[in-house]
Residue frames as a rotation matrix with the C-alpha (Angstrom) as fourth column:
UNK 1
0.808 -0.587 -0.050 -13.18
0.574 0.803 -0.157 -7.64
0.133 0.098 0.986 2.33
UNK 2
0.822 -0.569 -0.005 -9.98
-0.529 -0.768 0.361 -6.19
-0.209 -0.294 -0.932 3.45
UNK 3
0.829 -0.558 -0.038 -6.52
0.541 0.817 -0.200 -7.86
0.143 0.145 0.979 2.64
UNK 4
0.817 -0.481 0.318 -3.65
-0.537 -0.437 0.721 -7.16
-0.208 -0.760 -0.615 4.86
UNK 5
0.214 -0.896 -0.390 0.37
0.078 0.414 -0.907 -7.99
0.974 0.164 0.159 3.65
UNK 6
0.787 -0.537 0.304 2.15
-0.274 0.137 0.952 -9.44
-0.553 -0.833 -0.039 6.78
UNK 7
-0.550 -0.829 0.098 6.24
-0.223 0.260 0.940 -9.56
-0.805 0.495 -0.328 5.15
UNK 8
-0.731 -0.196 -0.653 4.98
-0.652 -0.080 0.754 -9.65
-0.201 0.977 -0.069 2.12
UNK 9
-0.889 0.453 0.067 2.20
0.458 0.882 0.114 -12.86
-0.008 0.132 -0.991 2.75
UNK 10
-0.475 0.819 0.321 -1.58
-0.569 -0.565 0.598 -11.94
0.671 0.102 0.734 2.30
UNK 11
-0.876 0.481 -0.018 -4.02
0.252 0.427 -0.868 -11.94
-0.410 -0.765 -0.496 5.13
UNK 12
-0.479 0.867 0.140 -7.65
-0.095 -0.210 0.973 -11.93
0.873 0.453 0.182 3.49
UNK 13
-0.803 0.581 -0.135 -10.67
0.171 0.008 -0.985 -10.85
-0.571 -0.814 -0.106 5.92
UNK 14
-0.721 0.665 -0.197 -13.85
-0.570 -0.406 0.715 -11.59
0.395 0.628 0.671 4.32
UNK 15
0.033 0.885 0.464 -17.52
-0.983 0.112 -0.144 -12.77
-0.180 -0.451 0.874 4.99
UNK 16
0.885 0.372 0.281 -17.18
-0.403 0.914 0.058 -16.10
-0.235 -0.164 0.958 3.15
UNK 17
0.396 -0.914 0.091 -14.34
0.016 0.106 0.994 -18.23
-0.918 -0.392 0.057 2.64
UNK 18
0.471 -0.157 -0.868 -11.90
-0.742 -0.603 -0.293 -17.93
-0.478 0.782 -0.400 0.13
UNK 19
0.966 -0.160 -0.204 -10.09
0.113 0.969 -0.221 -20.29
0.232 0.190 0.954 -1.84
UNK 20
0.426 -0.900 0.092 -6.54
-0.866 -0.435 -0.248 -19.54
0.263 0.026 -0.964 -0.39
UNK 21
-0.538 -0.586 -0.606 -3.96
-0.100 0.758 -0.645 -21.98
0.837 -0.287 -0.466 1.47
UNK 22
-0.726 0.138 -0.674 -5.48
0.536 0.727 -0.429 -22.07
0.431 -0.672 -0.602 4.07
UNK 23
-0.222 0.832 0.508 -8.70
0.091 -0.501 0.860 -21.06
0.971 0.237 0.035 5.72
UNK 24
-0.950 -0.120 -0.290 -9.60
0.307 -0.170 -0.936 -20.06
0.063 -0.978 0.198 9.44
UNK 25
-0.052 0.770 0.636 -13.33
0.309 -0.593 0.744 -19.15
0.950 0.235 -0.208 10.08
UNK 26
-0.569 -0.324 0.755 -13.64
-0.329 -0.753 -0.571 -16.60
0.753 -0.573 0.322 13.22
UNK 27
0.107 0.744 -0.660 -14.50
0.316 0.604 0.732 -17.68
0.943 -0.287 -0.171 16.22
UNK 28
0.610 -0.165 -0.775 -12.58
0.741 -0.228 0.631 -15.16
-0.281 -0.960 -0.017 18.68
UNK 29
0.677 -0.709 -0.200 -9.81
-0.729 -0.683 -0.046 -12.47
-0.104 0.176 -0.979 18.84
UNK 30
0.299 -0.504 0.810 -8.13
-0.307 0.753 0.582 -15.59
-0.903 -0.423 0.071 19.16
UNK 31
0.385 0.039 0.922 -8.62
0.762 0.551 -0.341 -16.90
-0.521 0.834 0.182 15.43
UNK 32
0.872 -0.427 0.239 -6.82
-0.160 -0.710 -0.686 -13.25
0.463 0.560 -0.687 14.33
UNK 33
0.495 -0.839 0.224 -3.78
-0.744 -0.277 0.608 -14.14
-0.448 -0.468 -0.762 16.86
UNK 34
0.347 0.212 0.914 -3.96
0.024 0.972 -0.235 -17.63
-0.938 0.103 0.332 15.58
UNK 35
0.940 -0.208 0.270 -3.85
0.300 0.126 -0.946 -16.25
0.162 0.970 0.181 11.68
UNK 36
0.449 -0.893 -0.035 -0.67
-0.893 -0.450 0.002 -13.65
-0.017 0.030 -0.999 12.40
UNK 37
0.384 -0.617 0.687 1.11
-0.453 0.522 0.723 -16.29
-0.805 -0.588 -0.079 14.57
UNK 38
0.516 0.117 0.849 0.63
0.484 0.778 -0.401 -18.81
-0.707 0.617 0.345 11.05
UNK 39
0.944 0.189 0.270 2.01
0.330 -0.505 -0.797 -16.01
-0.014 0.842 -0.539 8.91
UNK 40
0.675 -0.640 0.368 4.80
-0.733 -0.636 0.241 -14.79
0.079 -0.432 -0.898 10.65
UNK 41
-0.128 -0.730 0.672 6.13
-0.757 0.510 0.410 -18.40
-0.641 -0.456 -0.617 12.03
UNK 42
0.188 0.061 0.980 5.51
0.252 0.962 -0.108 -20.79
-0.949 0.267 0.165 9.15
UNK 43
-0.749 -0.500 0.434 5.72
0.339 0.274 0.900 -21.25
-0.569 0.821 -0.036 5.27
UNK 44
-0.152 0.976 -0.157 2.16
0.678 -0.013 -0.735 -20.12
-0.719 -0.218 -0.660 4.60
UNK 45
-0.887 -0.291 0.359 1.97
0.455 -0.683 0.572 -17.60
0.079 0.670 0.738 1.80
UNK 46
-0.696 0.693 0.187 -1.56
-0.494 -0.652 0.575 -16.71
0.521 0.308 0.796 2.29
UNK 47
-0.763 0.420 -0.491 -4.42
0.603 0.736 -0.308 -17.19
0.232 -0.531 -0.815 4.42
UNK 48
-0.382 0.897 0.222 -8.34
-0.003 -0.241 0.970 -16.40
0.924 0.370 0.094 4.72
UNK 49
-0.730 0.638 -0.247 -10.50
0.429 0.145 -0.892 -15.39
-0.533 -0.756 -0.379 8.10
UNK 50
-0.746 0.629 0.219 -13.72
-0.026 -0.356 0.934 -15.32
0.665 0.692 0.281 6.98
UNK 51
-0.567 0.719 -0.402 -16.96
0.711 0.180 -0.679 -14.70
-0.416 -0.671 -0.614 9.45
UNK 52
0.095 0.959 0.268 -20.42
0.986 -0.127 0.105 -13.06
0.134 0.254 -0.958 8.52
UNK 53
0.839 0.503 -0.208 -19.54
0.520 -0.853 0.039 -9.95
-0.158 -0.141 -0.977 10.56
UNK 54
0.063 -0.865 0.498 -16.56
0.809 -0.248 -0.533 -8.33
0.584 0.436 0.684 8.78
UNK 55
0.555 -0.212 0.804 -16.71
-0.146 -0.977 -0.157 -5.08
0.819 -0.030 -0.573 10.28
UNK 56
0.981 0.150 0.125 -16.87
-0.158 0.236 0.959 -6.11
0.114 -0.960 0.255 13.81
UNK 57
0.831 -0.553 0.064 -13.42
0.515 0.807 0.289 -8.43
-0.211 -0.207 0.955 12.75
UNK 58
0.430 -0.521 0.737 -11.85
0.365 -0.646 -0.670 -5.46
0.826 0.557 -0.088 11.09
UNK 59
0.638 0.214 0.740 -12.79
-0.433 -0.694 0.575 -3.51
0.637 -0.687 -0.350 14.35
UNK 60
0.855 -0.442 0.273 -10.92
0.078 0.630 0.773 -6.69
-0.514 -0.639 0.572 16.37
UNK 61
0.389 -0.909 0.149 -8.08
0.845 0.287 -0.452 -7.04
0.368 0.302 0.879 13.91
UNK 62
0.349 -0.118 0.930 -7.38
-0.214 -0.976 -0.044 -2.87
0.912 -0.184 -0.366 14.73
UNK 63
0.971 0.048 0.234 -7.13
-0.219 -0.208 0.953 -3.62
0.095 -0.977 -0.191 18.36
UNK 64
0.349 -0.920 0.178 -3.53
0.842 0.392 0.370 -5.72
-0.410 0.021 0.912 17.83
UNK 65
-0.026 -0.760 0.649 -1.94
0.918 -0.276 -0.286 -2.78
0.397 0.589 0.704 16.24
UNK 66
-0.493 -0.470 -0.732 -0.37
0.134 -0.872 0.470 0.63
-0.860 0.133 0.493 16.60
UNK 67
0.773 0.573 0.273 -2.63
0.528 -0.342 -0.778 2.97
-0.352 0.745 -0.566 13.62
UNK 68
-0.472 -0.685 -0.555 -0.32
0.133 -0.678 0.723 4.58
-0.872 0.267 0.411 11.18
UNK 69
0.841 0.510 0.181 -1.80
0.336 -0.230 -0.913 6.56
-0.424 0.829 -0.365 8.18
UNK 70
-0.438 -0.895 -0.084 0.15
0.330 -0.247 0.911 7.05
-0.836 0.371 0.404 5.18
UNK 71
0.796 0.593 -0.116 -1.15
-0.034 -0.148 -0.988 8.92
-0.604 0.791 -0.098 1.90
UNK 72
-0.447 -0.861 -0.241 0.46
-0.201 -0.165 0.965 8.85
-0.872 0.480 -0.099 -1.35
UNK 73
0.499 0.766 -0.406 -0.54
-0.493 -0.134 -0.860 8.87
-0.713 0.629 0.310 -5.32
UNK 74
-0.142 -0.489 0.860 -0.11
0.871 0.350 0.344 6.97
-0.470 0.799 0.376 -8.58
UNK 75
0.246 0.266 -0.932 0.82
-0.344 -0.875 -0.340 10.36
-0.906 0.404 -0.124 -10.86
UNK 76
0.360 0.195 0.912 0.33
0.719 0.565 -0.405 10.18
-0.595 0.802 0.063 -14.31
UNK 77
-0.658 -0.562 -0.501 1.69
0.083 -0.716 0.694 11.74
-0.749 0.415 0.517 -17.52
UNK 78
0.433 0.749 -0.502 -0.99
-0.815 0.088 -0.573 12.61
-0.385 0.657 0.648 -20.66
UNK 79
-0.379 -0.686 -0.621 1.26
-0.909 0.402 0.110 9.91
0.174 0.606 -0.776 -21.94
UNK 80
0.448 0.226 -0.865 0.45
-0.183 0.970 0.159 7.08
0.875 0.087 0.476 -19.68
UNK 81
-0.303 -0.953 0.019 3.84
-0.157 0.031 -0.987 7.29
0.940 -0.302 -0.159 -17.90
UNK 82
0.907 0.394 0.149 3.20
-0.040 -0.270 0.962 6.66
0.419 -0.879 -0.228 -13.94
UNK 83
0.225 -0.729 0.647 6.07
-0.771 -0.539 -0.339 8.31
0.596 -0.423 -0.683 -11.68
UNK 84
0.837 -0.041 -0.546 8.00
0.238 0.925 0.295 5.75
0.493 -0.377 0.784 -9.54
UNK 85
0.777 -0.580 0.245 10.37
-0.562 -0.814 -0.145 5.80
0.284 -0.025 -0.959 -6.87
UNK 86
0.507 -0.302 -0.807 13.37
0.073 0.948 -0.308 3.45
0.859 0.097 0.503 -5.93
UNK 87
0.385 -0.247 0.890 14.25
-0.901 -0.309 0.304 3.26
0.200 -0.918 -0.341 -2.15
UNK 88
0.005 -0.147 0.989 16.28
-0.692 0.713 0.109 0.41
-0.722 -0.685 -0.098 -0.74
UNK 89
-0.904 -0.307 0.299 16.76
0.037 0.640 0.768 -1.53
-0.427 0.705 -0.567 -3.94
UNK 90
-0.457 0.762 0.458 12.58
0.829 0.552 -0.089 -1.46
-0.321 0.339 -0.884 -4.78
UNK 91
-0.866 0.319 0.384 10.74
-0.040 -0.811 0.584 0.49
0.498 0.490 0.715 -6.90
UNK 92
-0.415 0.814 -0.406 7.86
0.869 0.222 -0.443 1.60
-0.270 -0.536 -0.800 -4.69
UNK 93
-0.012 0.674 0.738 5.09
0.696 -0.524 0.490 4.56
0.718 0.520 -0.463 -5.28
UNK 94
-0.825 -0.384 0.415 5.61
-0.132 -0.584 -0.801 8.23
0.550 -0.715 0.431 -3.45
UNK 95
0.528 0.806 -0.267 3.92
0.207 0.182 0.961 7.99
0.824 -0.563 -0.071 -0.25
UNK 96
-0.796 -0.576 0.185 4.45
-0.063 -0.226 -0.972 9.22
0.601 -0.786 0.143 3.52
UNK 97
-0.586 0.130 -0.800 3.23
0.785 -0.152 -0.600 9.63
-0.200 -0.980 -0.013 7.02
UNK 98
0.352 0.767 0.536 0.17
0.685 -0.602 0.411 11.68
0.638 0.222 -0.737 7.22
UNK 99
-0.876 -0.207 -0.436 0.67
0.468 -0.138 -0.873 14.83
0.120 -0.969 0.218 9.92
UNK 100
-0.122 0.900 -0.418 -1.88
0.820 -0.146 -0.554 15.53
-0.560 -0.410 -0.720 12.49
UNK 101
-0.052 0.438 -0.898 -4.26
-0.246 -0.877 -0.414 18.04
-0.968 0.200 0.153 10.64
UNK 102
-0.713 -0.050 -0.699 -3.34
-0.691 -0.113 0.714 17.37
-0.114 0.992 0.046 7.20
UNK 103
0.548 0.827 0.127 -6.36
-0.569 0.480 -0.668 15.68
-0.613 0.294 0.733 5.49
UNK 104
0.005 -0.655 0.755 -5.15
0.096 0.752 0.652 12.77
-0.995 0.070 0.067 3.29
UNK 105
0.656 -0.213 0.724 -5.30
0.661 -0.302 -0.687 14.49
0.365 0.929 -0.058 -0.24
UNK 106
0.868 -0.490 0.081 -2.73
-0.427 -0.818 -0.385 17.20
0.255 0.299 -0.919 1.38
UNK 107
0.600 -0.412 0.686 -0.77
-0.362 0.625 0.692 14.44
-0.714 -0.663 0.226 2.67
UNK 108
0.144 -0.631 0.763 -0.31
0.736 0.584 0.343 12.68
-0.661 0.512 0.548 -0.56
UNK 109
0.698 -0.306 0.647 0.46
0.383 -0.604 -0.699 15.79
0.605 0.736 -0.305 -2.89
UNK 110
0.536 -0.806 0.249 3.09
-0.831 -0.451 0.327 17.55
-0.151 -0.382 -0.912 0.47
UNK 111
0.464 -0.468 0.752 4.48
-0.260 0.740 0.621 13.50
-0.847 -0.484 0.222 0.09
UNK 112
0.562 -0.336 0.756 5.00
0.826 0.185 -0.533 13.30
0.039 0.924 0.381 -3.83
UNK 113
0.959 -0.067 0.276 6.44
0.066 -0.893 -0.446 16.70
0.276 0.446 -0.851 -3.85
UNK 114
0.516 -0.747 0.419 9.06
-0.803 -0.251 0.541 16.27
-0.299 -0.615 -0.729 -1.03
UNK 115
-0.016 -0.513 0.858 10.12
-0.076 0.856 0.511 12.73
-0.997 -0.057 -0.052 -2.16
UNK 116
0.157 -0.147 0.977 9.97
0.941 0.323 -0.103 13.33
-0.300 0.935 0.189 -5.99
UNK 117
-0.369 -0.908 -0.200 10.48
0.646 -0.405 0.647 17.27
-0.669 0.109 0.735 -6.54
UNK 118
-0.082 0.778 0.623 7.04
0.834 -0.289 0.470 17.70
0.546 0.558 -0.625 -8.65
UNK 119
-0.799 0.519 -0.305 5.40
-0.194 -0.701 -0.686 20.83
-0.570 -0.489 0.661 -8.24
UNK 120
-0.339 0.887 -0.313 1.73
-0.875 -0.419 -0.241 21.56
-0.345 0.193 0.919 -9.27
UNK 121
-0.937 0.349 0.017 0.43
0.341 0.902 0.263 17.78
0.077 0.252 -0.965 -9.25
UNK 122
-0.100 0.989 -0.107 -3.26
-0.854 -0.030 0.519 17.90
0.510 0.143 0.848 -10.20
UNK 123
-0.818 0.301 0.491 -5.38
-0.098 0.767 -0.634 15.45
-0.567 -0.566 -0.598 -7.64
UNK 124
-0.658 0.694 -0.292 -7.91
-0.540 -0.165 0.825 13.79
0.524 0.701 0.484 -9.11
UNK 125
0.489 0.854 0.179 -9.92
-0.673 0.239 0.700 10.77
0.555 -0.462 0.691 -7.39
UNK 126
-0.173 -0.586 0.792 -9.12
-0.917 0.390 0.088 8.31
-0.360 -0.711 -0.604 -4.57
UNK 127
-0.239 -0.330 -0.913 -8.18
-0.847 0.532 0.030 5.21
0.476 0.780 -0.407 -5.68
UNK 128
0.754 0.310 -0.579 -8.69
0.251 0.678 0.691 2.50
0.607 -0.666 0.434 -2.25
UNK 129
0.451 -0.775 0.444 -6.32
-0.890 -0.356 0.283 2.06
-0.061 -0.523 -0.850 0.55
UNK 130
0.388 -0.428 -0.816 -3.91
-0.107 0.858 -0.502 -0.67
0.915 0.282 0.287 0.74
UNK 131
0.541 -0.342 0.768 -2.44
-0.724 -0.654 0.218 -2.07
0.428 -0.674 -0.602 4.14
UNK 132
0.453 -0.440 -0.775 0.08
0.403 0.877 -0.263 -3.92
0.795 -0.193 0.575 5.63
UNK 133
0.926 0.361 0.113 1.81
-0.174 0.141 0.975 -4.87
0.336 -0.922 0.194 9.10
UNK 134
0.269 -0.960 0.074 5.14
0.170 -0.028 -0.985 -4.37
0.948 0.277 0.155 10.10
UNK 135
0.658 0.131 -0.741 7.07
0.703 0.245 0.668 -4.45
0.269 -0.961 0.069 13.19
UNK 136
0.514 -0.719 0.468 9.13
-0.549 -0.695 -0.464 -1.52
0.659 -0.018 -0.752 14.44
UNK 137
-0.076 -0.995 0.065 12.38
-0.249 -0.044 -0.967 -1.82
0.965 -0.090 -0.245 16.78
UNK 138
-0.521 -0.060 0.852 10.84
-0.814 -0.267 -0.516 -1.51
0.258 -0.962 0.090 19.69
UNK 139
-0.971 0.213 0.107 8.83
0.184 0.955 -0.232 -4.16
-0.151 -0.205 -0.967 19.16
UNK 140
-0.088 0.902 -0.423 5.30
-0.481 -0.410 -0.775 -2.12
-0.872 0.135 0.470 18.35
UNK 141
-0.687 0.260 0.678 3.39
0.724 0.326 0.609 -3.99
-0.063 0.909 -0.412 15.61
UNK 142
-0.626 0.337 -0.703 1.96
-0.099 -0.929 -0.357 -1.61
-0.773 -0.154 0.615 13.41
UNK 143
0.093 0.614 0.784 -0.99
0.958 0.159 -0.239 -1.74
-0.272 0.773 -0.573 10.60
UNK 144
-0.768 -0.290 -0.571 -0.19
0.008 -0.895 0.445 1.33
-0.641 0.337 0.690 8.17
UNK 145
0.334 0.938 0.090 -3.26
0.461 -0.079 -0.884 2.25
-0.823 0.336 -0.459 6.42
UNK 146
-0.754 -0.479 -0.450 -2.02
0.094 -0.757 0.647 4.08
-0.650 0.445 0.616 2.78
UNK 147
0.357 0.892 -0.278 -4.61
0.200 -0.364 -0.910 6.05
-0.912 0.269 -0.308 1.48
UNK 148
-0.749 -0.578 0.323 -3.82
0.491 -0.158 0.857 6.12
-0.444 0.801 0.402 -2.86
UNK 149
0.257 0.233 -0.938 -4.82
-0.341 -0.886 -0.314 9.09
-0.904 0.400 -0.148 -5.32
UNK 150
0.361 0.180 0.915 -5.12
0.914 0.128 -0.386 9.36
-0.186 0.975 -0.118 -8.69
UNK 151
0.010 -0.457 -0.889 -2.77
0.311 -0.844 0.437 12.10
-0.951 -0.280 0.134 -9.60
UNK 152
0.796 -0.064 0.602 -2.00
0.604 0.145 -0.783 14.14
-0.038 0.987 0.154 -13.04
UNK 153
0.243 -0.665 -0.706 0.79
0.073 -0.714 0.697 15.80
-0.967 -0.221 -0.126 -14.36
UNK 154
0.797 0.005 0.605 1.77
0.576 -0.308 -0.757 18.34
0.182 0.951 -0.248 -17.52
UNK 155
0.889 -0.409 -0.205 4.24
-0.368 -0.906 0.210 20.70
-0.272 -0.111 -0.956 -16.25
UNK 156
0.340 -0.896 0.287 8.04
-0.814 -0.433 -0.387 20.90
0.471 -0.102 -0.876 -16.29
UNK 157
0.748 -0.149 -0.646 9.80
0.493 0.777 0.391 17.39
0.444 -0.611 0.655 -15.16
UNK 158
0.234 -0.821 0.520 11.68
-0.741 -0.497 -0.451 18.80
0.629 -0.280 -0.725 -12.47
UNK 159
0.928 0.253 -0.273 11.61
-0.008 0.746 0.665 15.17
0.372 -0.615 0.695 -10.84
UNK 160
-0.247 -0.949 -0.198 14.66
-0.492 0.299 -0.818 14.39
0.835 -0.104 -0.541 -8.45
UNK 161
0.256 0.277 -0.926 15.04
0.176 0.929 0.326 11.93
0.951 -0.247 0.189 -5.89
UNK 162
0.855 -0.040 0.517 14.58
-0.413 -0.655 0.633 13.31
0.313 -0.755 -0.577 -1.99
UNK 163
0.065 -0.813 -0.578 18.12
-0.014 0.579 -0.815 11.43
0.998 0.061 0.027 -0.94
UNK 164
-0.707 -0.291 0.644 17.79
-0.569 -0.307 -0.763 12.27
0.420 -0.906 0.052 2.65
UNK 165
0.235 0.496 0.836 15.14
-0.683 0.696 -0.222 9.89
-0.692 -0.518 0.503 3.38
UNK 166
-0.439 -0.425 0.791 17.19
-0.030 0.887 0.460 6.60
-0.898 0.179 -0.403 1.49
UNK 167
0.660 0.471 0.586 15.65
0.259 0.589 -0.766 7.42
-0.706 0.657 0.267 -2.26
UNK 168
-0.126 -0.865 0.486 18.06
0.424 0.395 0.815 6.82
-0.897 0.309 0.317 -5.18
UNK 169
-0.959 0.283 0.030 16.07
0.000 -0.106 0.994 7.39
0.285 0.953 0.101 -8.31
UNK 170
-0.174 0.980 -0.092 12.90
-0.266 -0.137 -0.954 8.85
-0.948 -0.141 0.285 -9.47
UNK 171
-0.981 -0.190 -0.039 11.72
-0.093 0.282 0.955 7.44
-0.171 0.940 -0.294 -12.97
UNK 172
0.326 0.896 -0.301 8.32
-0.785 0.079 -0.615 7.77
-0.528 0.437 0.729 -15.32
UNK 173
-0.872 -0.043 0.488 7.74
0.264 0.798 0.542 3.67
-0.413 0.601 -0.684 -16.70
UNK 174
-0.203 0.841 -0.502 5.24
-0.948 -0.041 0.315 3.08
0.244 0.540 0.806 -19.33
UNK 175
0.604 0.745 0.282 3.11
-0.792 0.601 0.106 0.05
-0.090 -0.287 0.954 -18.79
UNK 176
0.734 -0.518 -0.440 5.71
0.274 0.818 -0.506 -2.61
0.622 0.251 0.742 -20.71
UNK 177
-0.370 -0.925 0.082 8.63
-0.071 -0.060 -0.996 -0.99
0.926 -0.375 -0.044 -17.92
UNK 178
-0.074 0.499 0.863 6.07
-0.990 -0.137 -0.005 -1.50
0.116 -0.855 0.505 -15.03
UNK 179
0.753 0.333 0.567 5.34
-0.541 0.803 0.248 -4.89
-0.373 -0.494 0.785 -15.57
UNK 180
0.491 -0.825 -0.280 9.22
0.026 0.335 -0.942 -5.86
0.871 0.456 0.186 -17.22
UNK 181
-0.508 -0.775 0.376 10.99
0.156 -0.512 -0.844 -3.83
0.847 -0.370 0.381 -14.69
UNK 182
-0.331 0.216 0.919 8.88
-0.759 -0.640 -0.122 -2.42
0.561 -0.737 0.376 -11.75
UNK 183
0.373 0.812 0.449 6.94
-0.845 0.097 0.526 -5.34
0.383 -0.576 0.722 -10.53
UNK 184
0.436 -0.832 -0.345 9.58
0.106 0.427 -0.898 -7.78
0.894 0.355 0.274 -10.52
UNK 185
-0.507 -0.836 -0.209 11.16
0.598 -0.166 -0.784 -5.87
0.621 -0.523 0.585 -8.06
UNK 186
-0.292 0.701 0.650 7.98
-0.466 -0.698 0.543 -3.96
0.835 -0.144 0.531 -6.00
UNK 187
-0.946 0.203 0.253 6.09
-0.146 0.430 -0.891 -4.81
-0.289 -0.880 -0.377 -2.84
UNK 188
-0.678 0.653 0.338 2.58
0.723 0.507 0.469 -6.98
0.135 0.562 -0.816 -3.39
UNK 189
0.163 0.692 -0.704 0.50
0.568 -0.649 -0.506 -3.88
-0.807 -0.317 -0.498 -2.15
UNK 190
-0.312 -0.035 -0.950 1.66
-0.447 -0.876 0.179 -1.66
-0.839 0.480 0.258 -5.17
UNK 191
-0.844 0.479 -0.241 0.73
-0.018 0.423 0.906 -4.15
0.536 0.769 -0.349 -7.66
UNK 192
-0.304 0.915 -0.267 -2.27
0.887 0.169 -0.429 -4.28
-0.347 -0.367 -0.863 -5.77
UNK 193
-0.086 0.658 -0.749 -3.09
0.422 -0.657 -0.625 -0.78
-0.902 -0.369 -0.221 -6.42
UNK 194
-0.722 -0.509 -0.468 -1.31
-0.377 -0.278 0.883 -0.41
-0.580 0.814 0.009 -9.59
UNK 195
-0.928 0.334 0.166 -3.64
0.362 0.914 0.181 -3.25
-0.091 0.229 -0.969 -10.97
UNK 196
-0.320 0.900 -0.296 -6.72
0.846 0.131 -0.517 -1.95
-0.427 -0.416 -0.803 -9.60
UNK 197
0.054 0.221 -0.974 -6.19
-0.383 -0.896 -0.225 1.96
-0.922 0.385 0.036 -11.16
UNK 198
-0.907 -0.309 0.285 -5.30
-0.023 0.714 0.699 -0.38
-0.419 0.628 -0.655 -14.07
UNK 199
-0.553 0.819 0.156 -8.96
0.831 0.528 0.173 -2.47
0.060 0.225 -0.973 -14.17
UNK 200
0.076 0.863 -0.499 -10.39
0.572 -0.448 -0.687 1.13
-0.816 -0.233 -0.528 -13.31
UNK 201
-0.234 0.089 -0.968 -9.27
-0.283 -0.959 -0.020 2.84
-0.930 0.270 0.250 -15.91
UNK 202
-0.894 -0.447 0.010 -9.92
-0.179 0.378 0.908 0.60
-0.410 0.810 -0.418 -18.46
């Protein structure tokens, strides 16, 4: 099952159908232009292709897009605390642009460091990926893959916010300022992942 944010709506690809708004069962590349088209140009909040051979459809959805990897971690304090950053008015989770070579655990520790100021994050396990679909200027539609970590941290807060790429504030919430304060204001992929390191650590 894969589930893909188009602006913020949820595209679910799975084997059987879901209960969502609205279902679509695969019958071409068509039925994936068909789902976007429904997302993008209507009221729809959510919507389900569902066909026996997921991969295959994965493999088709891929073809519509421009690949962008991004890696990036939820870091923790022995406290609890989990590091946040605030870009553009939302509190979102450090993450960046893989580069070529870098493997996607040096990705997301060179991406927390430069955009929050941490040194010596401890990696621990990979968490899932999360992805969503955005259009650039030129008109490329892109699927960003972001690959999330489990991070720790004990040292020295030397957190500060990287300001040259548009972040404001860096800030450690405890669970009641994550879901008061952070999610409120967040994109539906970080509660997605937030959620899930959530249900795993528990």
């Amino acid at each position: 099952m894969y589930k893909v944010f188009v602006n913020e709506k949820k595209l679910l690809l799975s084997k059987q159908p879901e209960n969502l708004e609205k279902t679509l069962k695969y019958e071409s590349f068509t039925t994936l232009e068909i789902a976007l088209d429904l997302l993008q140009n209507t009221s729809l909040k959510e919507l389900n292709v569902y066909g026996e051979e997921i991969g295959e459809i994965w493999e088709e959805f891929k073809k519509l897009f421009r690949i962008i990897e991004a890696a990036g971690g939820i870091v923790n304090r022995p406290n609890g605390d989990i590091l946040f950053i605030k870009r553009l008015g939302k509190w979102d989770l450090p993450k960046g642009k893989m580069e070529k070579g870098e493997s996607r655990e040096e990705s997301a520790i060179r991406e927390i460091e430069e955009e929050t100021n941490l040194r010596n994050v401890e990696l621990l396990d990979f968490i899932n990926t999360t992805y969503h679909i955005y259009i650039e200027r030129n008109g490329d539609k892109v699927l960003k893959f972001t690959h999330w970590f489990e991070m720790n941290f004990e040292g020295e807060d030397t957190s500060k916010p990287q300001i040259e790429e548009g972040i404001t504030e860096v800030a450690w919430k405890n669970t009641a300022q994550i879901e008061s304060e952070v999610f409120p204001s967040t994109f539906k992929n970080i509660k997605l992942i937030i959620n899930e390191f959530w249900e795993k650590k528990a």
